[in-house]
Structures are given as C-alpha cells and as structure tokens.
KEDOPA-460126 format. One line per field, with one value per residue (C-alpha): x, y, z. Coordinates in steps of 0.25 Angstrom, whole numbers. Layout:
N
x	(X,...)
y	(Y,...)
z	(Z,...)
This chain:
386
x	(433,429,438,444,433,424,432,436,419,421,436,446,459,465,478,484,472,474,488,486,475,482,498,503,518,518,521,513,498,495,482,471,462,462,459,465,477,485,497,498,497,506,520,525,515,518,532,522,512,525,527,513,512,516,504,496,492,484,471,471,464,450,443,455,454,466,466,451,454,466,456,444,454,458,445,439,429,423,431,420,413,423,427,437,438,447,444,431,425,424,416,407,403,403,395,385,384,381,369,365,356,343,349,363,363,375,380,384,395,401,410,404,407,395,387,396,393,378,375,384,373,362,357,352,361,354,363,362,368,381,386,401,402,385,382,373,357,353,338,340,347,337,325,330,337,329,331,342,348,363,369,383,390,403,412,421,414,418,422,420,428,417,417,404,402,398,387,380,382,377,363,366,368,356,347,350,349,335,331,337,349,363,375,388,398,411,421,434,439,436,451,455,448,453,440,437,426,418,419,406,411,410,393,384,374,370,367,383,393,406,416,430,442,455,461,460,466,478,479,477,468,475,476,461,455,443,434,419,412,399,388,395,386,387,400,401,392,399,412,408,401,409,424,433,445,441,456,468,482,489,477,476,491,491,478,486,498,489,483,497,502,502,501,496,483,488,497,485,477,486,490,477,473,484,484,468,469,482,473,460,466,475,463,456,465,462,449,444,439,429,435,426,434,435,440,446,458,452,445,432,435,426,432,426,432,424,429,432,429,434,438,445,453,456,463,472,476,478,487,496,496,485,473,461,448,435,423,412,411,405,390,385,399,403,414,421,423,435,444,458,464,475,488,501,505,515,501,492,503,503,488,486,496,488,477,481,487,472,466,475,474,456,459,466,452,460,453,445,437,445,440,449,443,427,420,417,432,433,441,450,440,452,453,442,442,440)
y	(398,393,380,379,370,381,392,383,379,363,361,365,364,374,367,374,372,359,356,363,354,341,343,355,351,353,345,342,341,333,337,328,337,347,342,351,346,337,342,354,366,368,368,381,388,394,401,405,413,419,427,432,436,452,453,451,465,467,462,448,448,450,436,429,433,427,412,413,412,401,393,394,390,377,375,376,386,401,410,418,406,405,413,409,410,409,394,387,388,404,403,392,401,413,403,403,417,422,411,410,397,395,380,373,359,353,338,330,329,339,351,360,374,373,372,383,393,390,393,407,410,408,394,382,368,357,343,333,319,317,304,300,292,293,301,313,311,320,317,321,337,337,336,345,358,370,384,392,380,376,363,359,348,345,337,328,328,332,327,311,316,312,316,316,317,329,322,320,334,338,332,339,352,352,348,360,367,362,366,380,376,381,369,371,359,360,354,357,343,341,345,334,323,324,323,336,331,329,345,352,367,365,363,374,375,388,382,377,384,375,378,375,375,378,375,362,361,369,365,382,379,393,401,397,397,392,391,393,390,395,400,410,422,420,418,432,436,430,435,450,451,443,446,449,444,431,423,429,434,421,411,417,416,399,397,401,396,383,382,383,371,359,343,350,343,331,328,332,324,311,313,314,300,292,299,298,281,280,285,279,265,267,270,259,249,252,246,258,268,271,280,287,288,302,309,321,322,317,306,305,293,284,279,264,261,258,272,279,294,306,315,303,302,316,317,305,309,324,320,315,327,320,330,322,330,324,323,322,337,335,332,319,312,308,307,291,302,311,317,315,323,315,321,317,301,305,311,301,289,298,298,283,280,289,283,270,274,278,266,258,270,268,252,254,259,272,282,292,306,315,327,338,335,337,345,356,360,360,350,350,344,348,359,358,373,375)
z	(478,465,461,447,443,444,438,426,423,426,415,426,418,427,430,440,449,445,449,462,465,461,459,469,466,453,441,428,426,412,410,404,408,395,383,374,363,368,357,364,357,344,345,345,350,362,354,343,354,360,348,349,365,361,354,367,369,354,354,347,332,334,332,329,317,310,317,315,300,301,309,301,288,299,302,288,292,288,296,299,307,317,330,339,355,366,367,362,377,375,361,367,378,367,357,367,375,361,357,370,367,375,379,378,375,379,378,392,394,388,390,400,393,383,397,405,391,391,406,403,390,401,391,396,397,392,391,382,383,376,386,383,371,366,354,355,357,343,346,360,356,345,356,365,358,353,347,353,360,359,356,360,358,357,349,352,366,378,386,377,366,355,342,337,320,313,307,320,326,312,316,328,326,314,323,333,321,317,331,332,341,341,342,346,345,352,342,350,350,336,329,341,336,321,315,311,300,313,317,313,310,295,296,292,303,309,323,325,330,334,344,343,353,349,362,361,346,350,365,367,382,386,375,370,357,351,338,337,324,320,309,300,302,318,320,314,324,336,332,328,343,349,356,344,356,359,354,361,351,357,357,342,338,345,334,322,326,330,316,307,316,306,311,325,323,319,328,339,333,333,345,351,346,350,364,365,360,372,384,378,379,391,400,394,398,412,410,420,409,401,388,379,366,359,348,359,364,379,381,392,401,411,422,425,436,451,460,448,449,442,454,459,447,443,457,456,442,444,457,446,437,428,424,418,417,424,418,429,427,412,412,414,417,430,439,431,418,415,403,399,389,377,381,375,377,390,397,394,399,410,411,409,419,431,429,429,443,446,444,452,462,461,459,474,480,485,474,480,477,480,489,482,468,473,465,477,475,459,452,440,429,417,407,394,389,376)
C-alpha cells in the first residue's frame, strides 16, 4: 500500500491523511506546511464562484482566453506569449515533455517537481550546487551545460527564499544561450517578495521560458492556475498543439475576479513582512535556530541545537495541530532543516509558543525519533504544489 508520501511525489499536503495520523479527534490543523498566500484568497470569492457553478457543464473558454488577456495587461506582457495551466506544476511538466532536453540541470536544494518532469521526459538530472544562503557557481553551469540542455532555477529559492537579481540571472541565462541550452526559472514567489523589477518575463532571450503560479498569488492550491511565459513564436506553438482545456470555468472565473481586486497585493505584501520579521526574531531568540532570511512568504530554518532532528520535531508539533514542512527530503539538507510558512499574527504566536514547548520538551532529554514518522511508512513533508 502506497503511503500518502508516495502518492503525493515527496510534498504531501494531504491533510486529511494528516490529521488521521496526528489528531484522530478532531480539531484544527494550522498548517505551516503550504506556502501559498497567507491573506487567503480575495474576499468574496467564493460568493462570486457561486454565481458561476451552473456553467459547469459548457466547456470552459479554450486557452483562457479572456483571463489570458487581463493577465498579460497585469503582467505587462504580449498576450500571445503566455499560456495558462491548471497550476504552474502542470506547465513545468508540459514545458518539459514538449522540449524534452537531453539533460536537466537542476539547483540543490530545490523544489523536486523540475526533477519528477524531467525523469517523466526520459532526461537526465544533473544537480548543481545552490547551498542555503550562497549565490549560484556561473563558472561552474557555464562548464558543464551544452546544447539541448535545460536549466532551472528558481527564484526566490526554494526552499531558502532567496531572491537573486535580475542581472545575475541575465548572465545566466546568456550563458545557456551562448551554449545552446534552454532555461527555465521558476518565479512563483516573485509577486510575494514585492520586487517585481527582479522578475525576468520582460527579457528577450529565445532560450527562457518563465513559469508562473497563480496559486500561490491567490491562495487558489484547489482550484489551480498557473502562468508559463516564453518566446513569442513557440508559445504559439505550444498552445496551438497543446490541450485548448487546461484552466477549468471556476478556476478561470477566481482569476478574473482575482485581478479586479484592488489593495489585494498590498495588503499581502505587508503583511507577509511584518509576519516573516515576528517569526524570524521569535526563533532567534531561542538561540536554538539557524534562520535563513528570505524574501518568501516561508522562511528555511536550522535547528542547532544538540538532539535536534526533524522527524523528532514534526511529530511533537503535529501532535498539537502544528504542520511544518521538513526539509531533509530536499537535496542536500538533512534531518536539523525544515519550512514554516507566514500565517497570520494568531498562527505564528501559536507556532512560537509550541516550539518553545519543544525545546523544553528536547532540553528535558525525553525527545526521541519517533517510529510512526520513519520514512518506510511515509511521512507528511507539507503541501508545495504549484
């Protein structure tokens, strides 16, 4: 029997598995686990998809065609150079099905979809370092990538939350260019960070393609939408061959409706700041954390502390209806890493507080792995679909 850490490809974020494992009578799980918008999506939302729920049974607008344009208008783009998807994680797999590079060069750590769509294309997986809180090795992707290669990176990282310049991604991406290799950057935390002048959908490159998740934006993880960005001509292509039906009536009603909302982003984006500096300094008052500081709405944290391990943790929190993600699953962290999403102020008290109680609880000696959590039965590593 495959567990629900097999089924879900290493994110989990299947909740109800989760509170049958950790919290069989019931209450509320906050999760910390799923980093999508903390605001929630728009208010009034779901009474605005209400209206639409009769128009189930006609086929949506082929290529979203009207949010397609209202987005490409937000975004400041060419219509024709976007198509949309039911989430960012289908057109990355699309992206890549369709070029089907010869290699795939992916960053470590990093999220593991870009891995999961390249074994599925039948290309080989070639990591290069991306270690929490260095800068990307230019000389070291320059040496190594060839024609018919792919790139990926992602930006801010995942899981650090780093926001890397446009100007360095610029070299980047010409130096694919100059060796005949695709790039892809993953930029679905970008409209989180505020700092959109880092976004690189307005360069020119024929080699780029950017993928976009609206999920996130709009805190839609189960409706789905999504954004792919790429050369004029063979974004054309993509869209002429591929499904016209990707973006469901509802998920396509929530984007429009999404886009009309004005202060939405702003008052996201404040809020993610305040939220992000009150955990940040929380935990490192403790003086038993590492924090990587990001521009994301999560922050990737260290535990530093002698005994400390991940499943440990996870299990003593969840117990309490907490829901971090771990981190040991990314490539090339180990079990003192994990995730936590910026909630709103009364989640995040929450969350401080519990793990203030798991240090005294790991202070007392009485922490332990627990055999429930190994990784031969699946374990709940927290919900990250795009």
């Amino acid at each position: 029997m495959n567990s629900f850490y097999d089924e879900t490809g290493g994110h989990g974020g299947d909740l109800a598995a989760a509170a049958r494992r950790w919290n069989p009578a019931g209450g509320n799980l906050i999760d910390f686990s799923s980093n999508v918008n903390p605001l929630g999506p728009p208010q009034g939302l779901i009474d605005h998809l209400n209206k639409f729920l009769p128009e189930i049974v006609h086929y949506p607008s082929p290529q979203a065609r009207e949010l397609r344009t209202k987005l490409s208008r937000f975004l400041g783009l060419q219509e024709n150079r976007l198509i949309l998807g039911n989430g960012a994680n289908e057109l990355i797999h699309l992206l890549v099905i369709w070029k089907r590079p010869r290699r795939v060069f992916v960053p470590a750590p990093t999220f593991s979809e870009y891995e999961r769509a390249a074994r599925l294309a039948g290309a080989g997986v070639k990591y290069y370092p991306l270690p929490p809180g260095e800068d990307f090795d230019l000389q070291f992707l320059a040496g190594n990538i060839g024609r018919n290669d792919l790139v990926v990176f992602c930006n801010p990282s995942n899981p650090t939350g780093k926001l890397f310049s446009g100007n360095a991604l610029s070299s980047l991406v010409q130096a694919s260019e100059d060796s005949g290799a695709l790039v892809m950057i993953d930029e679905s935390f970008i409209p989180l960070t505020g700092r959109p002048e880092e976004s690189m959908r307005h360069a020119g490159n024929g080699n780029l393609w950017i993928t976009l998740s609206l999920t996130k934006l709009w805190s839609l993880p189960g409706l789905r939408l999504g954004c792919l960005i790429g050369p004029e001509k063979e974004a054309a292509e993509l869209s002429r061959w591929g499904d016209p039906w990707r973006v469901n009536i509802l998920a396509q009603k929530a984007g429009l409706y999404c886009l009309e909302q004005e202060g939405y982003i702003e008052d996201t984006l404040a809020l993610i700041e305040e939220e992000r500096l009150f955990i940040s300094r929380s935990l490192k008052e403790t003086g038993a954390f590492r924090i990587f500081e990001g521009a994301a709405n999560y922050l990737l944290v260290q535990g530093t502390e002698p005994g400390f391990d991940v499943l440990d943790f996870q299990d003593f929190l969840a117990g309490r209806g907490i829901l971090i993600r771990r981190a040991d699953n990314f490539n090339g962290l180990d079990r003192s890493y994990f995730r936590v999403a910026v909630l709103k102020r009364p989640d995040n008290v929450r969350l401080v507080e519990e793990i203030k109680k798991y240090l005294e609880y790991l202070w007392s000696g009485k922490a332990g792995h627990s055999e429930t959590n190994s990784p031969e039965t699946g374990y709940f590593t927290g919900g990250e679909g795009r």
